[in-house]
VMD Tcl script that draws the C-alpha trace (Angstrom):
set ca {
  {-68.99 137.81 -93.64}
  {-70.24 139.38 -90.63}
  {-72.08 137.52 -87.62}
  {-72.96 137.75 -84.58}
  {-71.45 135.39 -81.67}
  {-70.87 134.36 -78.28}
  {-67.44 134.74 -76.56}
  {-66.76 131.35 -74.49}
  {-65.30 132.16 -71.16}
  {-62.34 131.20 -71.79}
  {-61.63 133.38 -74.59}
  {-61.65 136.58 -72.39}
  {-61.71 134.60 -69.13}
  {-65.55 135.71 -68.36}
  {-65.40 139.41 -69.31}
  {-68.63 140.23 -68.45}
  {-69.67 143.14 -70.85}
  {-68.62 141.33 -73.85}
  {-72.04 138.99 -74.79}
  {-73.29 138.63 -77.89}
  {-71.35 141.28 -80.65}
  {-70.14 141.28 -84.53}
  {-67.25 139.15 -85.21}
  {-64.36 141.13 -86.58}
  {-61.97 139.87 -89.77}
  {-59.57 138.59 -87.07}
  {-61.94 136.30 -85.12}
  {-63.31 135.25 -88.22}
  {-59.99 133.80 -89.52}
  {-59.90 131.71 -86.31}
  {-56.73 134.27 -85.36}
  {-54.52 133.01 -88.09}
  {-54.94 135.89 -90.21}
  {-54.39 139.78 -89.60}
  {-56.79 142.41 -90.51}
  {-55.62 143.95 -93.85}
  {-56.81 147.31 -94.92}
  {-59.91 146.13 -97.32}
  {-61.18 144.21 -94.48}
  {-61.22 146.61 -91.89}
  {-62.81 149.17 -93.79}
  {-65.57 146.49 -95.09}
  {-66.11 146.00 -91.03}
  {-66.40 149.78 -90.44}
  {-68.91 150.10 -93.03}
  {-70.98 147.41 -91.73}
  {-70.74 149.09 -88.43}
  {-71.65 152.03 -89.46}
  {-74.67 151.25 -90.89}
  {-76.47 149.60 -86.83}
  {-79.22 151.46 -85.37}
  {-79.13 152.14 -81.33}
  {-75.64 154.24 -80.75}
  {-75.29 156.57 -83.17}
  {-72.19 155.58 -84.71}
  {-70.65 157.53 -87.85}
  {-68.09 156.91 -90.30}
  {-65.66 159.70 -91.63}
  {-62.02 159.50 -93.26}
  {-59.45 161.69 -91.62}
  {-56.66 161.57 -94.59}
  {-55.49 159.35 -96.75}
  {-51.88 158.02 -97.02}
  {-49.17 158.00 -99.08}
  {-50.52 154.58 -100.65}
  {-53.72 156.23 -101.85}
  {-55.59 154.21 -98.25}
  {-57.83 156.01 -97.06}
  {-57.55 156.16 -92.51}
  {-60.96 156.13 -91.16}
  {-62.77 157.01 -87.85}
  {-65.56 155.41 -86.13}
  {-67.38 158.56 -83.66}
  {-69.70 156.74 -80.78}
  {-72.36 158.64 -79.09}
  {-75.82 158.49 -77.18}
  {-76.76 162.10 -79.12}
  {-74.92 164.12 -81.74}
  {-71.22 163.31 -81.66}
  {-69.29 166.25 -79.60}
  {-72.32 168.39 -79.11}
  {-72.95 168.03 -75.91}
  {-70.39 170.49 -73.93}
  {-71.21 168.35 -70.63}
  {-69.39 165.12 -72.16}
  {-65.65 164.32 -72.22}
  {-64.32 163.77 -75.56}
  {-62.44 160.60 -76.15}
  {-59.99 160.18 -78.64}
  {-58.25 156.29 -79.46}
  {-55.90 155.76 -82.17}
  {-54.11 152.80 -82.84}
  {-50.90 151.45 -85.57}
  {-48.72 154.27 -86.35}
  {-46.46 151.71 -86.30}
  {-47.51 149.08 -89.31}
  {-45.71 146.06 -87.59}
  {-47.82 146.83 -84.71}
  {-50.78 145.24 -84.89}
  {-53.00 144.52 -81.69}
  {-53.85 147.58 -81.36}
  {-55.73 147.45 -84.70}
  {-56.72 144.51 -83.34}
  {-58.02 145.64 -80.56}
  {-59.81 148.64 -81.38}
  {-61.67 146.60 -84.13}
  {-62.21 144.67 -80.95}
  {-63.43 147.65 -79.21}
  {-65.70 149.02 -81.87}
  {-67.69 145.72 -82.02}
  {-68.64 146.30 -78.21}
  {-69.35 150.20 -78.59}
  {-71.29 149.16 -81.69}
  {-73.64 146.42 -79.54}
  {-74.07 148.63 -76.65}
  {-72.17 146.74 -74.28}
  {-70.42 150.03 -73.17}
  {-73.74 151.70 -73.36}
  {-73.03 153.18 -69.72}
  {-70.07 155.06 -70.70}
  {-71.48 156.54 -73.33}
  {-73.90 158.36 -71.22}
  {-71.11 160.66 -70.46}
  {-68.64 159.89 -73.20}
  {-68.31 160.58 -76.87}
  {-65.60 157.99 -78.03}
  {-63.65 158.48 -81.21}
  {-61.78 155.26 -82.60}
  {-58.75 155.11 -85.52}
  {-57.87 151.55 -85.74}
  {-55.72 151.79 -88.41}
  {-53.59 154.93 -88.61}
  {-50.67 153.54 -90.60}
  {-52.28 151.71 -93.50}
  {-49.28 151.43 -96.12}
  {-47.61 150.27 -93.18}
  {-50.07 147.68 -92.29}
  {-50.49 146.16 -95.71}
  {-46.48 145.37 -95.65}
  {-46.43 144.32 -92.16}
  {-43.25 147.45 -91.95}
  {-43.18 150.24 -88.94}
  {-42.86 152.96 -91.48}
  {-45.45 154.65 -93.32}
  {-45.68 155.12 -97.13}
  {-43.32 157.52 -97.42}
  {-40.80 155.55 -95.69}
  {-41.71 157.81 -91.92}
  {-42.26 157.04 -88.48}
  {-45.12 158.72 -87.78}
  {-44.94 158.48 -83.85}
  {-41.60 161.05 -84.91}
  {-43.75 163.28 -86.91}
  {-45.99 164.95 -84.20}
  {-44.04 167.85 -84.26}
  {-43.31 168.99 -87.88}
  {-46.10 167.34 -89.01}
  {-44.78 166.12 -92.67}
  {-47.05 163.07 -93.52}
  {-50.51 163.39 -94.21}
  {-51.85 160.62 -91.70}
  {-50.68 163.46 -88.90}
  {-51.73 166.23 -90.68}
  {-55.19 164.20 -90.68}
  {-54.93 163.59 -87.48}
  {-54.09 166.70 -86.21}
  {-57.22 168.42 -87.93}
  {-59.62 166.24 -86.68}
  {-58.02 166.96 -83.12}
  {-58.86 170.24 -83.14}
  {-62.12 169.93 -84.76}
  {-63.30 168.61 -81.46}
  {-60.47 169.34 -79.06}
  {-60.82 166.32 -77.46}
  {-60.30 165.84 -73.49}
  {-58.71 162.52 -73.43}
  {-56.38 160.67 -75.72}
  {-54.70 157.37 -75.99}
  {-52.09 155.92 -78.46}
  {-51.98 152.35 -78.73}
  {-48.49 150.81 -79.60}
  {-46.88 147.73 -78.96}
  {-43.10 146.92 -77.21}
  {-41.04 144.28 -78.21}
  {-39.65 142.71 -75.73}
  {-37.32 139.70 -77.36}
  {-34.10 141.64 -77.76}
  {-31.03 139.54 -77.65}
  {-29.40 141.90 -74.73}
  {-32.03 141.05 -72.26}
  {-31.86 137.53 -73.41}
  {-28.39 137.23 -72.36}
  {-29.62 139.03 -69.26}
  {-31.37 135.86 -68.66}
  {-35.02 137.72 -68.36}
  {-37.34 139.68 -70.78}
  {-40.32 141.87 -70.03}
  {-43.46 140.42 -69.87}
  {-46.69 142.35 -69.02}
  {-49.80 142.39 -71.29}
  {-50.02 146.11 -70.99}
  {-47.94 148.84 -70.26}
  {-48.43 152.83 -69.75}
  {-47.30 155.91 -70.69}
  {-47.58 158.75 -68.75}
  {-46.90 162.50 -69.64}
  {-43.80 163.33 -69.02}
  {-42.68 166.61 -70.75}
  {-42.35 168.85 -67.57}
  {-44.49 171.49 -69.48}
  {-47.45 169.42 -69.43}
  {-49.46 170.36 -66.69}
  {-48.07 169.14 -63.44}
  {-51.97 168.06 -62.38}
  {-52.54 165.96 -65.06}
  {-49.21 163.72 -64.29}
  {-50.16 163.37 -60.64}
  {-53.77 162.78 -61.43}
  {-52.65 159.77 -64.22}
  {-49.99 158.74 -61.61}
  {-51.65 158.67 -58.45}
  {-55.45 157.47 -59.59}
  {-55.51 156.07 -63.72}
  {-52.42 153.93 -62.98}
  {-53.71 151.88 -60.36}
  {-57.26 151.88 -61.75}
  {-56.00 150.44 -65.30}
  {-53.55 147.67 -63.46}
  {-56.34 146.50 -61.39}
  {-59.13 146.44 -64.54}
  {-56.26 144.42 -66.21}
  {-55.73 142.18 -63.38}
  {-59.44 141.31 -63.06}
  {-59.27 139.61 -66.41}
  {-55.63 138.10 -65.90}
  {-53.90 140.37 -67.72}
  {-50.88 142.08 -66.20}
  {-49.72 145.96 -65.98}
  {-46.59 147.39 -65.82}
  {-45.56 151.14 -66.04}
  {-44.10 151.97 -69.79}
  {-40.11 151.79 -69.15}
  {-38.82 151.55 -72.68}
  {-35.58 152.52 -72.89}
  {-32.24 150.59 -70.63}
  {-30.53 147.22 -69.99}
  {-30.10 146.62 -66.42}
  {-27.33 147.66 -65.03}
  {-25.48 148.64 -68.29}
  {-27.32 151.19 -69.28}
  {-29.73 153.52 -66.98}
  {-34.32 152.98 -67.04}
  {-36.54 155.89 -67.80}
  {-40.61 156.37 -68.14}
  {-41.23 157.04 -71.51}
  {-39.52 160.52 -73.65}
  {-40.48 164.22 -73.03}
  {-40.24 164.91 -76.42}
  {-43.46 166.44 -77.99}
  {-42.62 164.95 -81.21}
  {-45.06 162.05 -80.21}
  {-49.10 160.95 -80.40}
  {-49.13 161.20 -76.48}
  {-47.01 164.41 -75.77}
  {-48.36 166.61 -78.39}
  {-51.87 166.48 -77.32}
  {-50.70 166.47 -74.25}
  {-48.84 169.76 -74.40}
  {-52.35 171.11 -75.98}
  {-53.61 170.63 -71.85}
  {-55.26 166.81 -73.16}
  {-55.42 163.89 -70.28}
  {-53.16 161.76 -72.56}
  {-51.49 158.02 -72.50}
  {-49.58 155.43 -74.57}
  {-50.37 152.15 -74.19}
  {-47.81 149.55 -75.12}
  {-49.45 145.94 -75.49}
  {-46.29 143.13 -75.65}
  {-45.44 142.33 -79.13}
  {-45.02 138.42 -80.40}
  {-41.68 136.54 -81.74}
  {-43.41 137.49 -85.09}
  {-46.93 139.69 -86.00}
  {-49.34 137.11 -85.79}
  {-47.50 135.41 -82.58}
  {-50.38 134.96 -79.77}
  {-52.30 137.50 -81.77}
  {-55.59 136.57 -79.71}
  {-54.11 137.28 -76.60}
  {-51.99 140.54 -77.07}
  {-55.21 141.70 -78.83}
  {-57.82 140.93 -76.20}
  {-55.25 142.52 -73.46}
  {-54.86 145.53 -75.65}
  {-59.04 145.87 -76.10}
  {-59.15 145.55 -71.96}
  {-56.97 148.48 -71.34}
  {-58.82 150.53 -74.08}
  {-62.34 149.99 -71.91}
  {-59.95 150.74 -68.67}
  {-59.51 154.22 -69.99}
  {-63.48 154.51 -71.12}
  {-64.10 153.19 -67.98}
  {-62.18 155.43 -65.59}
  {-63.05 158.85 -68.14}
  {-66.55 157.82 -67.34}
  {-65.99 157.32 -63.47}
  {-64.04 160.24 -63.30}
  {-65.38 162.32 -66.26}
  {-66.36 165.80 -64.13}
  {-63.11 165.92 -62.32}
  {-61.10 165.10 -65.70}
  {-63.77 167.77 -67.49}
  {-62.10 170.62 -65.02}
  {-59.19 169.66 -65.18}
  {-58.59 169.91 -68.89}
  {-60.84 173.25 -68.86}
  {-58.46 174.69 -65.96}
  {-55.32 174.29 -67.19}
  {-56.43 174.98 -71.27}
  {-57.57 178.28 -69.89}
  {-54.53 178.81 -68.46}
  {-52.49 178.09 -71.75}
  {-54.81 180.92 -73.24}
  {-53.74 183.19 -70.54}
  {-50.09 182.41 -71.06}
  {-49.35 180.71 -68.44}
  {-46.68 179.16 -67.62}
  {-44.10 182.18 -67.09}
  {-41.56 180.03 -67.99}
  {-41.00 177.14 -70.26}
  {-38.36 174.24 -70.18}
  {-36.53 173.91 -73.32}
  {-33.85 171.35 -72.26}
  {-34.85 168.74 -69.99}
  {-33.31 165.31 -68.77}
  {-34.05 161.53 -66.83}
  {-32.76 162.18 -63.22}
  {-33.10 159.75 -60.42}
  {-34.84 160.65 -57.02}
  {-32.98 157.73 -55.26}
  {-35.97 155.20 -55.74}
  {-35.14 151.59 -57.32}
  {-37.57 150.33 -59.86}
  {-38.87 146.62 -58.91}
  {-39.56 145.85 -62.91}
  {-41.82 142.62 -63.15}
  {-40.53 140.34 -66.10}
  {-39.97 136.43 -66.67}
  {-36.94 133.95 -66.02}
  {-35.96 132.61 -69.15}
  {-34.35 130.13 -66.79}
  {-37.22 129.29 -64.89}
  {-40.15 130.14 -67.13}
  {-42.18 131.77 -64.13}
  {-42.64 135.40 -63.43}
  {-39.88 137.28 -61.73}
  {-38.76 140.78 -60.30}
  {-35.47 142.68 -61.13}
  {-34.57 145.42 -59.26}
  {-32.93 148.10 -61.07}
  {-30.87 150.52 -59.46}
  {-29.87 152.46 -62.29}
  {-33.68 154.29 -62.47}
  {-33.98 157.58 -63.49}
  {-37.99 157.80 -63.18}
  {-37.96 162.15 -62.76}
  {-37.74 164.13 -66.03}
  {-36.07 167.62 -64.44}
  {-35.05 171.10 -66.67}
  {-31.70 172.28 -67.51}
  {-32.54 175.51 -69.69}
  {-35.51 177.30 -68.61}
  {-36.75 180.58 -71.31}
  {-39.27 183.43 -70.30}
  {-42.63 182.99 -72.87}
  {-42.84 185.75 -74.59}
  {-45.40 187.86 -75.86}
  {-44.88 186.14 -79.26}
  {-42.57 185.05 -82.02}
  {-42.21 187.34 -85.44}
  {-41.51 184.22 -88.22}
  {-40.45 185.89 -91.79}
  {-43.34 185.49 -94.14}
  {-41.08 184.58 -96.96}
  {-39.74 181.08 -95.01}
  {-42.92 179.37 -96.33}
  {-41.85 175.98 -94.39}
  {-42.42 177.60 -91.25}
  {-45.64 179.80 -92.39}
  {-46.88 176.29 -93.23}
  {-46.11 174.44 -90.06}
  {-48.36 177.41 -88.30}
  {-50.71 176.65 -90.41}
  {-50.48 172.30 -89.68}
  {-50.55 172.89 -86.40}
  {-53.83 175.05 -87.04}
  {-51.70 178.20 -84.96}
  {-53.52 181.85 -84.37}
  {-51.44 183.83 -85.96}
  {-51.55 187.59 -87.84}
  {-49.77 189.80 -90.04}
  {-47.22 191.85 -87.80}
  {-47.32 196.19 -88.06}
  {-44.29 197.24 -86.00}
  {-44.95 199.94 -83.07}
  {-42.57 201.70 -82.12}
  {-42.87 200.61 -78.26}
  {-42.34 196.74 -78.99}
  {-39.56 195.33 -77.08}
  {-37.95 192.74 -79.99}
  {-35.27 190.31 -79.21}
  {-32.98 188.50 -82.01}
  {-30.50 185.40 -81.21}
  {-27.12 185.80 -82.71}
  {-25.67 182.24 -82.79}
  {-22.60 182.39 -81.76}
  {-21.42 179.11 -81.82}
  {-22.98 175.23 -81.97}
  {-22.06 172.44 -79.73}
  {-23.73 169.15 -78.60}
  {-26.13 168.33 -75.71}
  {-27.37 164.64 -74.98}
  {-30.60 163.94 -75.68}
  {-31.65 160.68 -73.91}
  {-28.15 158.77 -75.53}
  {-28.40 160.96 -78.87}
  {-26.58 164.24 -79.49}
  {-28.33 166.60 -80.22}
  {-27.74 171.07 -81.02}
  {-26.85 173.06 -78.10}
  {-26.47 176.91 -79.99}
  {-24.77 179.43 -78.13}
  {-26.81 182.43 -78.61}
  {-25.67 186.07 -77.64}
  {-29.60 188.09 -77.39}
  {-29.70 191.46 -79.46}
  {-32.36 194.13 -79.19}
  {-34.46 195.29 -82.70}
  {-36.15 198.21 -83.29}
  {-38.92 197.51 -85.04}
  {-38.34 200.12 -87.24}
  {-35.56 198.84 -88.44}
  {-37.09 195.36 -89.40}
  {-36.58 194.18 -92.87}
  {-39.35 192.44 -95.06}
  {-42.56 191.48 -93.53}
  {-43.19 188.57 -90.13}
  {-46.11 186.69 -88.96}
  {-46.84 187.36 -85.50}
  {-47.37 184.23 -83.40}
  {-48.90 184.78 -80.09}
  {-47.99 181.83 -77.36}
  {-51.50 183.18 -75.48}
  {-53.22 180.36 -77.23}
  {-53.65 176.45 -76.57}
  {-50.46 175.38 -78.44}
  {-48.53 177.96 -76.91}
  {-46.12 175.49 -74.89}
  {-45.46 174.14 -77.79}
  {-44.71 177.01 -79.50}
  {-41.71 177.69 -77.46}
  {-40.33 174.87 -77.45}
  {-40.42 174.25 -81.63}
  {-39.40 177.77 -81.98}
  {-36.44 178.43 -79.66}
  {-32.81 177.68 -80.84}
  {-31.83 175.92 -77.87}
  {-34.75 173.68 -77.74}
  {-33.31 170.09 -77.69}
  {-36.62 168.83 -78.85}
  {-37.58 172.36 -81.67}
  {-37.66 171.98 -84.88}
  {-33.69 173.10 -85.59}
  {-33.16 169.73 -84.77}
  {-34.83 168.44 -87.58}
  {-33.38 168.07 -91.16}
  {-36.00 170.06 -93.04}
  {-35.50 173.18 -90.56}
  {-31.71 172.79 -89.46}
  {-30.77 175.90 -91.40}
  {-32.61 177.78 -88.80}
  {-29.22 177.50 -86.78}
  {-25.68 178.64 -88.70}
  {-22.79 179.32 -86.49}
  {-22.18 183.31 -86.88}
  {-25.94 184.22 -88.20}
  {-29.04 185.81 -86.61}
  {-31.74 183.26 -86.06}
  {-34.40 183.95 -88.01}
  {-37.45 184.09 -85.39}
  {-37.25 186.89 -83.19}
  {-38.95 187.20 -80.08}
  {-41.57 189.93 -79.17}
  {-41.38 190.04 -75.54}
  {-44.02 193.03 -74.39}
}
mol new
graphics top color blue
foreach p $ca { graphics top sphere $p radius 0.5 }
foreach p [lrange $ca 0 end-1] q [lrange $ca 1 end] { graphics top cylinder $p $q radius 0.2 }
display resetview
């Protein structure tokens, strides 16, 4: 099933690194057919087995539907050995009706496999998931197996594709990571509008304010402009992610801060991390070839500019995950929202009238993601041993954590919820507890608690899952809502010194 070939120019419009490479099951069915699960993993196993990179094979998790979700690890030596190398992480389809970034990153994998990005890979080891949402996949449906979005899951880590996932994060705490996604942009409001969006490629940027502050000027300032002009070359076009608004109706953002996400939550673990949004068809298989090839392009952007740029991005990511160790910073946001700085966005999309690429300027732009509720990180968080959901969620999210002996000179605080009302959470309500803080002795602590220190790499994280008035913590979640009850103590207590 598997050949080699040679791309015309016109396929990718004279990409230069891609020569001679393996076919992939999408190229071979002439683009008229979309990679199911059985024929991906045939590819990857033929893959696997080339000599020159060292390329290996391993299965993360499986899914709900019994499919296994594999990885493909490229290196020049032992995969994530060498400290000197930046770690890169792709992952691509947590949304099943998403496709070219499966695409793609089969795409991708055929040039890492033929050393075309052989360069790179002198100071790169590149991880690739193509396929993170299998059951999804085989059904052409956004939702996983078990009926979840797993691009919602980040946080409380319920399906085992994330669990997977996160696991093999940590395994190799990886310096850079991109999610691949696609946006649709045929909705009948902007039709009416007259216009639609209509770049190849978009990007995410961080945007939870507790992400560090260098990494979102750094991505702003240098791997935006580097990415839109690697697109450009090949005749693809760049936009910055904007996913949410009708213009003027309704008010434009950057992408959410919440950490509940494959970009944010290895973010908020101090990672140089992106989304990347490829434009969806009328239907799955619509101008597959394209949306894929534009998709693959802004995957070898990101290789491309970690490789340029690897010893900065190396100290950067060492920097501030030290600091996240030390506990820093003092203070964490747990209630955030989209605020304009006055600027208008000039948002590049196509006349429906005209048929010819357009500008609308959109006045209504809230591109700065500012704090409303700011909380001191404490020393740590006491979680009861005997609420085994949240023992276990430590434990997902691979926390350090140890049994708790009370001393007498701890300083403990407990929320008493006084009462619940609503905040907005980018046009959903969401909890806002009143809480009324109460001093503990720990003497007079009953049962036993798991002490969670936030001097650790999730520790921004930590605050904002476990605090009541977290907009974005797991209260707001089904499974844990019972955290927060109108005229009870919250269960986590704080130990501040």
């Amino acid at each position: 099933m598997f050949r080699v070939f040679l791309l015309s120019a016109i396929t990718l419009l004279s990409f230069p690194a891609l020569s001679q490479r393996l076919i992939t099951p999408l190229e071979y069915s002439g683009f008229t057919s979309l990679t199911t699960h059985k024929e991906m993993m045939n590819f990857l196993s033929y893959i696997s087995t080339l000599k020159g990179v060292n390329i290996s094979k391993n299965i993360i998790a499986v899914s709900p539907g019994g499919r296994d979700i594999p990885v493909l690890e490229f290196s020049l030596g032992e995969f994530g050995k060498d400290p000197d190398k930046l770690k890169v992480l792709l992952f691509a389809q947590q949304h099943g009706s998403e496709h070219s970034g499966k695409e793609a990153a089969l795409l991708l994998i055929g040039e890492l496999a033929n050393g075309a990005l052989n360069d790179a890979l002198q100071v790169l080891d590149v991880a690739v998931i193509p396929m993170m949402n299998p059951d999804g996949n085989e059904v052409d449906r956004r939702r996983n197996g078990n009926n979840a979005d797993l691009n919602r899951d980040h946080l409380i880590l319920e399906q085992p594709e994330n669990i997977g996932l996160q696991k093999y994060f940590y395994k190799y705490l990886f310096d850079v990571s991109m999610d691949v996604h696609e946006y649709y942009p045929y909705s009948e409001d902007w039709i009416a509008l007259g216009f639609r969006k209509n770049s190849d490629v978009t990007v995410g940027c961080l945007t939870n304010i507790n992400t560090p502050q260098k990494f979102r000027d750094y991505a702003n300032e240098e791997y935006l402009p580097f990415v839109k002009d690697y697109l450009n070359l090949f005749k693809f076009s760049f936009a910055e992610y904007t996913p949410a608004g009708i213009p003027e109706s309704e008010y434009m953002r950057y992408s959410t801060f919440d950490i509940n996400d494959g970009r944010q939550g290895f973010g908020s673990l101090a990672t140089f991390s992106f989304i990347q949004e490829g434009k969806n068809g009328e239907d799955s298989a619509d101008n597959i070839e394209r949306r894929a090839y534009s998709q693959m392009v802004g995957m070898i952007a990101c290789l491309q500019f970690s490789a340029k740029n690897h010893e900065e991005i190396k100290e950067l990511v060492k920097s501030e995950r030290i600091k996240l160790a030390e506990g820093e910073p003092e203070f964490v946001s747990v209630q955030m929202e989209h605020t304009s700085d006055g600027s208008t966005l000039e948002l590049p999309v196509i006349s429906l009238k005209t048929d010819r690429d357009s500008v609308v300027s959109v006045k209504n732009f809230r591109p700065v993601v500012s704090s409303l509720f700011n909380v001191r990180k404490p020393f740590g968080y006491l979680i009861p041993v005997e609420n085994k959901d949240l023992v276990e969620w430590t434990k997902k999210h691979h926390l350090e954590t140890s049994v708790y002996e009370p001393n007498a000179k701890d300083i403990i605080e407990s929320y008493f919820i006084t009462g619940i009302d609503s905040i907005d959470f980018e046009g959903d309500p969401v909890i806002n507890p009143s809480c009324k803080v109460e001093l503990v002795k720990p003497t007079e602590l009953k049962g036993n608690y798991l002490f969670v220190p936030t001097k650790q790499l999730a520790g921004n994280i930590i605050v904002q899952a476990l605090e009541p008035k977290s907009m974005i913590g797991l209260a707001t979640y089904k499974k844990y809502e019972n955290l927060v009850t109108a005229g009870t103590m919250f269960p986590i207590l704080r130990l501040v010194e």
